[in-house]
N, CA, C and O atoms as a Maestro MAE file, in Angstrom:
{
 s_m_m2io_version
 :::
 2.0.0
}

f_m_ct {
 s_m_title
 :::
 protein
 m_atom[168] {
  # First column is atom index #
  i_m_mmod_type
  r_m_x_coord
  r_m_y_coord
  r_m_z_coord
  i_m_residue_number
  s_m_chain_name
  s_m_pdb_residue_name
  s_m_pdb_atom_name
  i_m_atomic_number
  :::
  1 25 0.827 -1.212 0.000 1 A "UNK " " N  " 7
  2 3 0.000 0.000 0.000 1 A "UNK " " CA " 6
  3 2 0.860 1.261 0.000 1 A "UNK " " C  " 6
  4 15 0.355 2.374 -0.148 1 A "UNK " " O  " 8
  5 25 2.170 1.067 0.168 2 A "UNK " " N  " 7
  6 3 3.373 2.282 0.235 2 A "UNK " " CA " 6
  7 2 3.461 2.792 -1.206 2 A "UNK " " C  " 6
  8 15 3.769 3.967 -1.403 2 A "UNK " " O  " 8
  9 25 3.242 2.083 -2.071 3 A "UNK " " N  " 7
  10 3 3.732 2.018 -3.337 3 A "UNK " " CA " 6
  11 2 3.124 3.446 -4.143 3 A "UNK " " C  " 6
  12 15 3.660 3.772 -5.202 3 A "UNK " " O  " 8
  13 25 1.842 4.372 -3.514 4 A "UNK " " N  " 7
  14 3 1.256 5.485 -3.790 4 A "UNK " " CA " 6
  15 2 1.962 6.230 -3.390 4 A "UNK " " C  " 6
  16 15 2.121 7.142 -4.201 4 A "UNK " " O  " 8
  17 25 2.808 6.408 -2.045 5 A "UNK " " N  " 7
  18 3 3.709 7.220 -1.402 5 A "UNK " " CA " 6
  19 2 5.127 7.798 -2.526 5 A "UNK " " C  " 6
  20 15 5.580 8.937 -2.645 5 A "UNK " " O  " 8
  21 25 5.499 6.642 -3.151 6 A "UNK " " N  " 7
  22 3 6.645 6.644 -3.940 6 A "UNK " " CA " 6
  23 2 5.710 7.489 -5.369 6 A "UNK " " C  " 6
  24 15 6.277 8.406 -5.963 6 A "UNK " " O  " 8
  25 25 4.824 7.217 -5.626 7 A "UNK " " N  " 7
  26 3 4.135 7.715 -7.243 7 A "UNK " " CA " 6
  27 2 3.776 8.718 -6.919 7 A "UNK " " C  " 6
  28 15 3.818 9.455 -7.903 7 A "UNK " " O  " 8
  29 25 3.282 9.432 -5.738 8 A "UNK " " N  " 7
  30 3 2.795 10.866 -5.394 8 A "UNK " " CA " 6
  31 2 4.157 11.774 -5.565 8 A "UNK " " C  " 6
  32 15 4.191 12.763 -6.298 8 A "UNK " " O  " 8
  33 25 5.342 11.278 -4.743 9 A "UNK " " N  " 7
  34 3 6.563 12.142 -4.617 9 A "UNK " " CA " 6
  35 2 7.331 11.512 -5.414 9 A "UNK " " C  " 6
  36 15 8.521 11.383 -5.127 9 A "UNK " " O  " 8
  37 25 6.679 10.865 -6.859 10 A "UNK " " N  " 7
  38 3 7.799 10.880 -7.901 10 A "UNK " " CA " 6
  39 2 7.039 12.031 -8.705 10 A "UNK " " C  " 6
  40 15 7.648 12.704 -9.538 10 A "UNK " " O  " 8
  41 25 5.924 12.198 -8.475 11 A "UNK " " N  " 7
  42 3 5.064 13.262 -9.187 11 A "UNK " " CA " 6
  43 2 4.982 14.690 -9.475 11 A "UNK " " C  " 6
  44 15 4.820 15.394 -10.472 11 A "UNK " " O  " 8
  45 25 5.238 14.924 -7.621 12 A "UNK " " N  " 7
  46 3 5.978 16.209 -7.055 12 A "UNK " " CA " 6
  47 2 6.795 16.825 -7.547 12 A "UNK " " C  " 6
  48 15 6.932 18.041 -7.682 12 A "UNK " " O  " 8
  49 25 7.602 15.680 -7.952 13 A "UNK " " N  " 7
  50 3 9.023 15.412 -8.234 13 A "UNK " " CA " 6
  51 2 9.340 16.619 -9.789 13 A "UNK " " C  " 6
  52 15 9.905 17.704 -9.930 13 A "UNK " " O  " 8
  53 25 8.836 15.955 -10.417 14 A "UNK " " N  " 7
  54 3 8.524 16.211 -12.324 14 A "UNK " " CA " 6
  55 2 7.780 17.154 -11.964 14 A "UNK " " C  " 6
  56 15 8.361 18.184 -12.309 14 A "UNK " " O  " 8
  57 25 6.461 17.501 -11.276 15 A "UNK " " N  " 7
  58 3 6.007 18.599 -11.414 15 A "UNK " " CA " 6
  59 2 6.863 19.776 -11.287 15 A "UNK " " C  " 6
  60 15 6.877 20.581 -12.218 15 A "UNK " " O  " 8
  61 25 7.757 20.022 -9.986 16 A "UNK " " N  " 7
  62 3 8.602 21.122 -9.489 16 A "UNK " " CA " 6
  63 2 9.459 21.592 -11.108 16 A "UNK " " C  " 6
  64 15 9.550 22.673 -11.689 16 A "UNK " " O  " 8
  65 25 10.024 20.097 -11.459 17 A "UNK " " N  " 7
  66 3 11.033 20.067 -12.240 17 A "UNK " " CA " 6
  67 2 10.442 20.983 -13.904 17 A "UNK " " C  " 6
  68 15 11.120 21.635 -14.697 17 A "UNK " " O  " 8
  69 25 9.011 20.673 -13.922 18 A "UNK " " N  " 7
  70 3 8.579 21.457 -14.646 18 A "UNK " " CA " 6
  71 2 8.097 22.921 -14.759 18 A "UNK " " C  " 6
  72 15 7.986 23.669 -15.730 18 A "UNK " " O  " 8
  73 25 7.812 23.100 -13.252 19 A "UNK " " N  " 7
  74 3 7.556 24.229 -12.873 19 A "UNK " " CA " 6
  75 2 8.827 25.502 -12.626 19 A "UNK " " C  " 6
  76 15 8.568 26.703 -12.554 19 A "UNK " " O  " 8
  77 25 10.052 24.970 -12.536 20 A "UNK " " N  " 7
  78 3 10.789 25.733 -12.295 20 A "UNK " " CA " 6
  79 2 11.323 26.860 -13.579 20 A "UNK " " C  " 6
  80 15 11.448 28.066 -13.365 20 A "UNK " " O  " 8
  81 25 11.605 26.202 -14.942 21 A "UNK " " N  " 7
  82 3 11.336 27.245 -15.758 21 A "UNK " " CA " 6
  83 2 10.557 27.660 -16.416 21 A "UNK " " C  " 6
  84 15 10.903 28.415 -17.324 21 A "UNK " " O  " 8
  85 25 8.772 27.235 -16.167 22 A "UNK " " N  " 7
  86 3 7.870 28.471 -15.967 22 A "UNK " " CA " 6
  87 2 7.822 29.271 -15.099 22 A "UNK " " C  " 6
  88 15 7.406 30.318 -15.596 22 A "UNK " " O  " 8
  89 25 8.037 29.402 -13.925 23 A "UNK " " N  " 7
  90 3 8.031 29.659 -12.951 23 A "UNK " " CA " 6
  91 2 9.192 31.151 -13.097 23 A "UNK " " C  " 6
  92 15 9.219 32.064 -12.271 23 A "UNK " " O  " 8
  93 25 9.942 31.080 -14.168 24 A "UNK " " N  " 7
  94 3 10.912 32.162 -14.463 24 A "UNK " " CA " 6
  95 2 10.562 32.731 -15.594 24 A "UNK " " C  " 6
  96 15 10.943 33.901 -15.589 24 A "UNK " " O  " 8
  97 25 10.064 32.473 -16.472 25 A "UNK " " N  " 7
  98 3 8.867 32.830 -17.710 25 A "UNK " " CA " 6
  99 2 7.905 33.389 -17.208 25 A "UNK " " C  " 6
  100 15 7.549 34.443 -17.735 25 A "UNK " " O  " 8
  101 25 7.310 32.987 -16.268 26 A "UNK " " N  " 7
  102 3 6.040 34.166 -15.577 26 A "UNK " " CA " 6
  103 2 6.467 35.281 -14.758 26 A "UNK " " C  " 6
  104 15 5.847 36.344 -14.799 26 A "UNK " " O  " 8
  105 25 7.584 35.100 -13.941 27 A "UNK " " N  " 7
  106 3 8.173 36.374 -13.761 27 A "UNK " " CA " 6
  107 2 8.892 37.213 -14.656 27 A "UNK " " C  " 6
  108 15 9.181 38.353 -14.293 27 A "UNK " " O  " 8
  109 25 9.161 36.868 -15.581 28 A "UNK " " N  " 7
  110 3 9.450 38.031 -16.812 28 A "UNK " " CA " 6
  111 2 8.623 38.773 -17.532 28 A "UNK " " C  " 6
  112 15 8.751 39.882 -18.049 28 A "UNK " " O  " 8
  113 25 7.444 37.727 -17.480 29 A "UNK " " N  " 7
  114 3 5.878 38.206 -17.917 29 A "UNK " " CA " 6
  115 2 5.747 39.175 -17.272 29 A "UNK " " C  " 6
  116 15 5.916 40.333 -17.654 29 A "UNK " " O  " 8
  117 25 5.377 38.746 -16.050 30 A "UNK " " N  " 7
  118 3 5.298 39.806 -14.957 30 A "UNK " " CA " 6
  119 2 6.261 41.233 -14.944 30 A "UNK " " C  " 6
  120 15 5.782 42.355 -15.106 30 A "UNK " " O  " 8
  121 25 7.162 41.058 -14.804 31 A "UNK " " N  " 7
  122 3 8.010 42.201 -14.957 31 A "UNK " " CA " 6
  123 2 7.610 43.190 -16.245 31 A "UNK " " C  " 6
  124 15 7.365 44.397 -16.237 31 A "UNK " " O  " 8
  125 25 7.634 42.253 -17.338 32 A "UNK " " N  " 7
  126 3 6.956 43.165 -18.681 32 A "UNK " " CA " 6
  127 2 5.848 44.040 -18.668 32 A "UNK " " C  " 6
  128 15 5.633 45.067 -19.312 32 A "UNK " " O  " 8
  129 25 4.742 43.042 -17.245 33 A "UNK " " N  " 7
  130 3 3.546 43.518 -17.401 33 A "UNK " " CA " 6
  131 2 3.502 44.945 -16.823 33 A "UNK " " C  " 6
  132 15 2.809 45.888 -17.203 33 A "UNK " " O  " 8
  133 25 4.817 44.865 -15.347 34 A "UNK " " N  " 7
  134 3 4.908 46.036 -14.908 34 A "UNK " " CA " 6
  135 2 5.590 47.055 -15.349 34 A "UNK " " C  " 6
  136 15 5.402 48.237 -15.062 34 A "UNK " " O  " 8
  137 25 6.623 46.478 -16.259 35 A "UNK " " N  " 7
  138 3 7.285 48.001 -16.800 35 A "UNK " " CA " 6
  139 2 6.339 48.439 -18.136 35 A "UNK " " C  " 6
  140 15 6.738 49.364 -18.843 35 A "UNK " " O  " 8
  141 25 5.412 47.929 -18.371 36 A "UNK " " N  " 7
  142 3 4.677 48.655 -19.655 36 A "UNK " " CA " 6
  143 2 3.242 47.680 -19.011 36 A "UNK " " C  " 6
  144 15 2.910 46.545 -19.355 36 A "UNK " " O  " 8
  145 25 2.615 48.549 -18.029 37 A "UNK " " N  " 7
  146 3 1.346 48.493 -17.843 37 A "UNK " " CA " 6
  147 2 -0.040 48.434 -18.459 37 A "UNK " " C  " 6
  148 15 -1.053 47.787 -18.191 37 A "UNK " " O  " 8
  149 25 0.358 49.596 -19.643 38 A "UNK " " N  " 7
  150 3 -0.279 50.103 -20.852 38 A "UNK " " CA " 6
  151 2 -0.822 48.819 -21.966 38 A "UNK " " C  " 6
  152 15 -1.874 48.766 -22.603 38 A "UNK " " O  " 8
  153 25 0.294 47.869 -21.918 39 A "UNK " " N  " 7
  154 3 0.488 47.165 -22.852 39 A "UNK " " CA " 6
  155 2 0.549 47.702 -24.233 39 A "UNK " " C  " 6
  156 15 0.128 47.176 -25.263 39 A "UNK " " O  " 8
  157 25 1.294 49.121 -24.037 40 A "UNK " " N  " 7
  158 3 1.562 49.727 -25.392 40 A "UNK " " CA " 6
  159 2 2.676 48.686 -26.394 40 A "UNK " " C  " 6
  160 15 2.512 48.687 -27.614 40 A "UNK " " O  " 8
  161 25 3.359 48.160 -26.008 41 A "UNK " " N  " 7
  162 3 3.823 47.150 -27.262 41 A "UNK " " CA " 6
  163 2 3.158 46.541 -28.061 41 A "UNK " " C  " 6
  164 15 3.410 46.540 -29.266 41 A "UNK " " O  " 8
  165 25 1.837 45.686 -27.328 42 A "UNK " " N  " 7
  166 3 0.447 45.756 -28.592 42 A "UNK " " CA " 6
  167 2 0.236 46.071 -29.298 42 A "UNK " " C  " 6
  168 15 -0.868 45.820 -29.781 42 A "UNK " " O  " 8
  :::
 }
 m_bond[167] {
  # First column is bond index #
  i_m_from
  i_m_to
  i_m_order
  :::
  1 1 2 1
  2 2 3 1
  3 3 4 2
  4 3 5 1
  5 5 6 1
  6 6 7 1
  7 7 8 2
  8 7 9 1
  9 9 10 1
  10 10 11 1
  11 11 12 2
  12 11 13 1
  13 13 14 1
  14 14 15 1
  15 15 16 2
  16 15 17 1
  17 17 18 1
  18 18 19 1
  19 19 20 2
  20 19 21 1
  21 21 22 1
  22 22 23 1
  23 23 24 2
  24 23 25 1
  25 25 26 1
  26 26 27 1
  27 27 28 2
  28 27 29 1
  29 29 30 1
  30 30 31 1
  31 31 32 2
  32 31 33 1
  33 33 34 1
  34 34 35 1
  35 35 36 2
  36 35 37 1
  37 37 38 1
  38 38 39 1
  39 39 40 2
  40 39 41 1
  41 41 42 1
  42 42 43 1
  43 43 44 2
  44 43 45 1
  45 45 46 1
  46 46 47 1
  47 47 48 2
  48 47 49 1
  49 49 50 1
  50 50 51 1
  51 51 52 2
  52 51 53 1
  53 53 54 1
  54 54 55 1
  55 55 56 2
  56 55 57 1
  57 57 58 1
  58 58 59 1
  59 59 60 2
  60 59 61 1
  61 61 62 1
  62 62 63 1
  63 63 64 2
  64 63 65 1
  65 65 66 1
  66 66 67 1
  67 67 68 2
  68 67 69 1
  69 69 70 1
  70 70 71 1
  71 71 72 2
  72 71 73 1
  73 73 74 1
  74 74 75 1
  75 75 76 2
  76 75 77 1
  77 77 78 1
  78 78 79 1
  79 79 80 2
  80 79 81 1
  81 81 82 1
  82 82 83 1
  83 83 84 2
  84 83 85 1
  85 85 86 1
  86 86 87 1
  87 87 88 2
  88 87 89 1
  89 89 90 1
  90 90 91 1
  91 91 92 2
  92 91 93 1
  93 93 94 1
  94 94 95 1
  95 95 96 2
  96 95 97 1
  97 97 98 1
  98 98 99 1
  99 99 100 2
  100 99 101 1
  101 101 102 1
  102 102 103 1
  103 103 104 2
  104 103 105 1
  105 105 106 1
  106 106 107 1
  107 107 108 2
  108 107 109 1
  109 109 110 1
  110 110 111 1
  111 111 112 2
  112 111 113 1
  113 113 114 1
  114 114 115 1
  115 115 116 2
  116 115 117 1
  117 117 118 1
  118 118 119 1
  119 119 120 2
  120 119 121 1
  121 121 122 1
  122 122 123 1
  123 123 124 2
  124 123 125 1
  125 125 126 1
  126 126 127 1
  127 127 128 2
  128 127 129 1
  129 129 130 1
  130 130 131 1
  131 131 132 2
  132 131 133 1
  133 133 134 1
  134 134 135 1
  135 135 136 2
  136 135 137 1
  137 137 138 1
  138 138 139 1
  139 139 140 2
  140 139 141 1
  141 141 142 1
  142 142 143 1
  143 143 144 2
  144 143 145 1
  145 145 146 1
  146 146 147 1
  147 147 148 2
  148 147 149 1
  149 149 150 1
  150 150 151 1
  151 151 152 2
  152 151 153 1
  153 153 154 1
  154 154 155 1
  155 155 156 2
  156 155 157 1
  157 157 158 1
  158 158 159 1
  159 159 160 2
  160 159 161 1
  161 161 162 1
  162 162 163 1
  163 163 164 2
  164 163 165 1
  165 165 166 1
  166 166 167 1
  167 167 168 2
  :::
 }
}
């Protein structure tokens, strides 16, 4: 019954691993969004 324990936090696992360079892509977003609020580059 352990065997969910290991598939949840192999899951975690890949998720983080995926999340980490979106996770730097949305803060650049972000940053864009704040230095041109306007969204005058549009």
């Amino acid at each position: 019954m352990k065997n969910w324990i290991k598939e949840t936090y192999l899951l975690i696992t890949i998720t983080a691993l995926v999340m980490l360079p979106m996770q730097e892509s949305i803060a650049k977003i972000i940053q864009y969004m704040m230095v041109d609020p306007g969204g005058g580059a549009g």
